[in-house]
N, C-alpha and C positions, 0 to 999 in steps of 0.2 A: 203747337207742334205740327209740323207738317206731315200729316202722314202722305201723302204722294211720296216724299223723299226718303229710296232706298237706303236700310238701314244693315250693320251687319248684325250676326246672331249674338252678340253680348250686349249690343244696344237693345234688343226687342226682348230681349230677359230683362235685362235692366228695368224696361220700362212696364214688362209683367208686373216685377216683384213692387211697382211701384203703385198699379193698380190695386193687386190683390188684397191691401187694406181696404181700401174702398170698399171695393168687391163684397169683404166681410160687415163690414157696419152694413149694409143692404142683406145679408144673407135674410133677416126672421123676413123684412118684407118680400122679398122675392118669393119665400115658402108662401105666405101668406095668398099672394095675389098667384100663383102656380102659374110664376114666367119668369124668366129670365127680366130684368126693368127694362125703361127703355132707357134710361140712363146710366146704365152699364152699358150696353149694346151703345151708346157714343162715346162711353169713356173707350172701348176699344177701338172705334172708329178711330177716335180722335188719336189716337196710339199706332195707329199702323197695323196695329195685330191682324185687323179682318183681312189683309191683305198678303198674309205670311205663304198662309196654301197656293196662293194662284202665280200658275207663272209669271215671269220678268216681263213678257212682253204685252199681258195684259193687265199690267200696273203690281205686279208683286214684287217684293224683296229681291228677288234671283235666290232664295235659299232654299236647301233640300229640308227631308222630312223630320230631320233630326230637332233644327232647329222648332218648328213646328210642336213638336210633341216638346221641349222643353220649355216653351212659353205656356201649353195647353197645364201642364202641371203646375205652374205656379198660381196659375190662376187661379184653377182648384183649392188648393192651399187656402185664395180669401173666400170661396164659396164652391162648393161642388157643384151644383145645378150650373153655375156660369161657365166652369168648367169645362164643364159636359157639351153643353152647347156649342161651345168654344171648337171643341176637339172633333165634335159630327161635323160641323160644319166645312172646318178645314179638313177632314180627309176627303169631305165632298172633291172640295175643291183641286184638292191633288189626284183624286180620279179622276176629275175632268179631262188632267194636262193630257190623257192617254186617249180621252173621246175623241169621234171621226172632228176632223177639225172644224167643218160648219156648225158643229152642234157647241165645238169651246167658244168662234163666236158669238155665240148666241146667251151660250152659257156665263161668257165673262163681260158683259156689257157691264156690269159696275161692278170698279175691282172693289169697291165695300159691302158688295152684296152680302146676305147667307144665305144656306136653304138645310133644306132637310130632307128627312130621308122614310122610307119604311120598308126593307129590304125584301121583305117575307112577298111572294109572288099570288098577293091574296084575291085581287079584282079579275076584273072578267077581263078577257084581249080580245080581238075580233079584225083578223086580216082585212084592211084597207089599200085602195088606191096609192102607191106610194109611199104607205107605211103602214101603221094600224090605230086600231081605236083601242082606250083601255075606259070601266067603268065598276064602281063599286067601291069599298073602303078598304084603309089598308091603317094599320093602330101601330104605335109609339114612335111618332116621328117628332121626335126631339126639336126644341127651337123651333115650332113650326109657326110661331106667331110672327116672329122675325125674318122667316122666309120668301125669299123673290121667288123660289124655284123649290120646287115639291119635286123628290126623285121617287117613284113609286116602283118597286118590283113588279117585272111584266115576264112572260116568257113571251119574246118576240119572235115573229115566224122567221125562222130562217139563222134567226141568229142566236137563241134560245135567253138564257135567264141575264136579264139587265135593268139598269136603272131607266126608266121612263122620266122625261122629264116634261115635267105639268107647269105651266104658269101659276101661280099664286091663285089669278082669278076664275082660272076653269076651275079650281075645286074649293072645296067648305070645310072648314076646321072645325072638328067636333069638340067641345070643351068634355071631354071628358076624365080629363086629368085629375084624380082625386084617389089619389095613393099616398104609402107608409112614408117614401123617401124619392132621393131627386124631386122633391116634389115642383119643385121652380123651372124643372128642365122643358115644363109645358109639353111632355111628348103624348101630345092627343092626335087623336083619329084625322084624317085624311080620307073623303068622300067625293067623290065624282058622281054624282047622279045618272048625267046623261053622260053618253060618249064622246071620249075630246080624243081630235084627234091626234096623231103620233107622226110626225113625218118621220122617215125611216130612220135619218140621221142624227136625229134629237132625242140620241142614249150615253149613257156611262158606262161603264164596264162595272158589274156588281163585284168579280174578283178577277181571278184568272191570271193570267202572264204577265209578264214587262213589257214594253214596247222597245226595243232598240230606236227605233227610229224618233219615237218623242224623246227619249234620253238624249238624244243630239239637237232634235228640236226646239226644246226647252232647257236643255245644259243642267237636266239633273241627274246622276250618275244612280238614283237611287230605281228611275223608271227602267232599269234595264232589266228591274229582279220579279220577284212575281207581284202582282199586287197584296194576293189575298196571303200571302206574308208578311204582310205588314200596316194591313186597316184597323187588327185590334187592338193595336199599340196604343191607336187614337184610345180605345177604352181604357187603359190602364194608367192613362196620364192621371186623370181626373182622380181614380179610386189612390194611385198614392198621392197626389193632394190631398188626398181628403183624408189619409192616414196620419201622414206628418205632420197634418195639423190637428189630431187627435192627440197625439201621442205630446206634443207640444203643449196644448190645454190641457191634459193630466199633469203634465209634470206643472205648471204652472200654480193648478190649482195643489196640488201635495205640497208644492213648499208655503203655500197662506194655512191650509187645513190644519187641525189642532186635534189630536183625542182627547177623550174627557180627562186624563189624566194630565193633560196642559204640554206634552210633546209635539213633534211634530210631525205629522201622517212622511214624510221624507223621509223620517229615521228610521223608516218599518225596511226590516231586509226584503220583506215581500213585494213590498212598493217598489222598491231598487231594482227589484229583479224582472218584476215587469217592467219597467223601462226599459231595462237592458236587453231583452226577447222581443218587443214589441217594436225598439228600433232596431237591432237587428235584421226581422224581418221586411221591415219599408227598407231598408239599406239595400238587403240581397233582390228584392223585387225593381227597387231602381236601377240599380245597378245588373241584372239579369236583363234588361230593355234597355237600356245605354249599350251596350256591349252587342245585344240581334241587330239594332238599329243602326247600329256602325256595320257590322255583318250584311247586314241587305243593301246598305250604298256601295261596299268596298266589291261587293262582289257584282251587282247590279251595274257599276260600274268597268270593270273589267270584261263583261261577258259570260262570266263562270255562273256555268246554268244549276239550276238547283234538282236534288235529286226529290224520292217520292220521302225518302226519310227528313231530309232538310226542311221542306214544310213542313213537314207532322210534328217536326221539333220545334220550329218557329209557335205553332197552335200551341203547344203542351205548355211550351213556358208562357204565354200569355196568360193562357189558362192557370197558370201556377203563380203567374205573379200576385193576379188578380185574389185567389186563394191565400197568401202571404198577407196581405192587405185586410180584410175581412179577420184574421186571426189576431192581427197585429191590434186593430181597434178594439175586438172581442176582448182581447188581452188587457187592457189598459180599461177599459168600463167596465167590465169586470168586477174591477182594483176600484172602482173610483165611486163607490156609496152611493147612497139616496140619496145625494143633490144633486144628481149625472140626469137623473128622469123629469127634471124640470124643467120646465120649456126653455126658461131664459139661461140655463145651461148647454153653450153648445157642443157640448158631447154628445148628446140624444140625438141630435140633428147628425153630424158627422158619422155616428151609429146606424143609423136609418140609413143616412146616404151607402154608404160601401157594402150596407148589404142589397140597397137597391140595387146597385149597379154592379155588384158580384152575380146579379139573376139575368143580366144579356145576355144571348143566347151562346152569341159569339166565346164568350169566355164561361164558359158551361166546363169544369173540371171534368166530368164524368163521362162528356162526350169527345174531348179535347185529350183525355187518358187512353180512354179503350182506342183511339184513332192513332196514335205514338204507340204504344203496346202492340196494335196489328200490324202495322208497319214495319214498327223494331224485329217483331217475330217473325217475320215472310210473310205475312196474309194481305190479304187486299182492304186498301184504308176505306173506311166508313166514319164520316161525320157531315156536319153541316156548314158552310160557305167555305170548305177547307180552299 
């Protein structure tokens, strides 16, 4: 397969849903070794996919974010952890289209790159000659074993909170990855010891507005809306993958299951009924994100600027998708006995995962609510990377 050769958005599904078997027979080693493989990381290569986020003229597709977030969900589907890596990486990438333009060349010298991220503005900054220096750790950057490019939260002088971008070899990956769930997504610690420096030009924009201007630039209609409307999208692909593939393996295993009484765990109305609640809610969670994700190119597009409430509802539904998903799995393992907590069953894992990754901070319900709630009432909004 040639991935160099622009492909449209039903071909790079196509060739997700084709992966994502793979993907799953690698899921226990992935957990195991707490990385993503390196041989996923080529079967995507080898697919085009790495190249979905980066604009057309630095070797991408030409497709908007839609597309993007619909390959990042099937993927999930064969493994969350790859998923996930999947989906950071490319919204990286799509924040870049909007960086000062020296810093995208720099940024997109291999359109198969990945990188990763750690948004939280943890490390020390220190105004420099022409840019600044940053130094210190910054924890859960996802995919960071696979990374060309470490984007690190900085409050830069002048231009305040952004992505710093670090080469690979100025900083050190801390293996400290040894958590409940994601556990393959390898998002350990990121260390700069001494200070590396920052030419001024070499950031990302962590959220904030559209650009009109890259919307023309790069011919995506979707950069004309605000960012931070639409980065946690990247989060939610992954957690309904990783439902619908729960919900899948329940029903799967209830039609082989037997009760003692020689029927069949299928024929239970309770079983029935959590299927029916459990896909329901992956339905309305996918479908609530298909529907803002159309919403943010059409109007991104257009020009039609967004109010203070239009974001706080972009967050709330994110946040509620993500909530739908974690209920949905809950729902169905539940239902599904003591062979669910076995390792070689992977519902434990799928379990693990969606509640791992219902705890980014981004899709935080509680914070993502009272921020839509002040908003909706008249009050002045308070949350985090809104």
């Amino acid at each position: 397969m040639d991935a160099a050769a622009a492909a449209t958005k039903d071909e790079l599904i196509a060739r997700a849903e084709a992966v994502a078997p793979v993907l799953a027979s690698r899921a226990d080693m992935a957990e195991a070794q707490r990385s993503v493989p390196d041989a996923s990381i080529g079967d995507l290569r080898a697919a085009g996919l790495l190249r979905l986020g980066k604009p057309s003229r630095f070797g991408g597709h030409g497709l908007d974010y839609d597309a993007i977030w619909e390959v990042g969900l099937r993927l999930a589907y064969g493994c969350g952890s790859t998923g996930w890596v999947y989906m950071v990486s490319q919204i990286h990438d799509y924040q870049a289209g909007v960086a000062p333009l020296p810093a995208q060349d720099e940024f997109f010298v291999d359109p198969d790159m990945m990188s990763s991220s750690a948004f939280a503005p943890t490390g020390t900054t220190a105004e420099a000659d022409g840019g600044w220096t940053i130094s210190g750790s910054w924890g859960f950057s996802s995919g960071a074993d696979h990374a060309r490019w470490h984007l690190l939260g900085t409050i830069a002088p002048r231009l305040g909170p952004v992505l710093s971008m670090v080469a690979r070899e100025d900083a050190a990956i801390v293996d400290d990855w040894h958590v409940a769930g994601l556990r393959a997504t390898g998002s350990k610690t990121i260390r700069v010891d001494r200070p590396v420096f920052v030419p001024a030009h070499r950031w990302i924009p962590i959220a904030g507005d559209g650009s009109p201007e890259m919307r023309e630039h790069h011919d995506r209609p979707s950069y004309g809306a605000p960012l931070s409307s639409v980065i946690a999208f990247s989060l939610c692909a992954p957690l309904i993958g990783i439902a619908q593939a729960a919900i899948d393996a329940f029903a799967a295993q209830a039609e082989q299951r037997r009760l003692p009484s020689g029927s069949s765990v299928r024929e239970l109305t309770a079983v029935q009924m959590r299927v029916a609640e459990a896909a329901a809610e992956v339905d309305a969670a996918r479908t609530l994100c298909r529907s803002l994700i159309a919403e943010h190119a059409h109007r991104g597009g257009s020009g039609d600027a967004f109010t203070l409430e239009d974001r706080a509802r972009f967050r709330r539904t994110q946040a509620y998708a993500a909530r739908l998903c974690v209920h949905s799995v809950n729902r169905v393992f539940e239902a599904a006995g003591g062979h669910a907590i076995y390792e070689r069953n992977p519902l434990q894992r799928l379990h693990r995962d969606v509640h791992a990754g219902s705890h980014q901070v981004a899709l935080s319900w509680d914070d993502n609510a009272v921020l839509y709630g002040r908003v909706r009432l008249g009050l002045e909004p308070a949350g985090l990377y809104w």
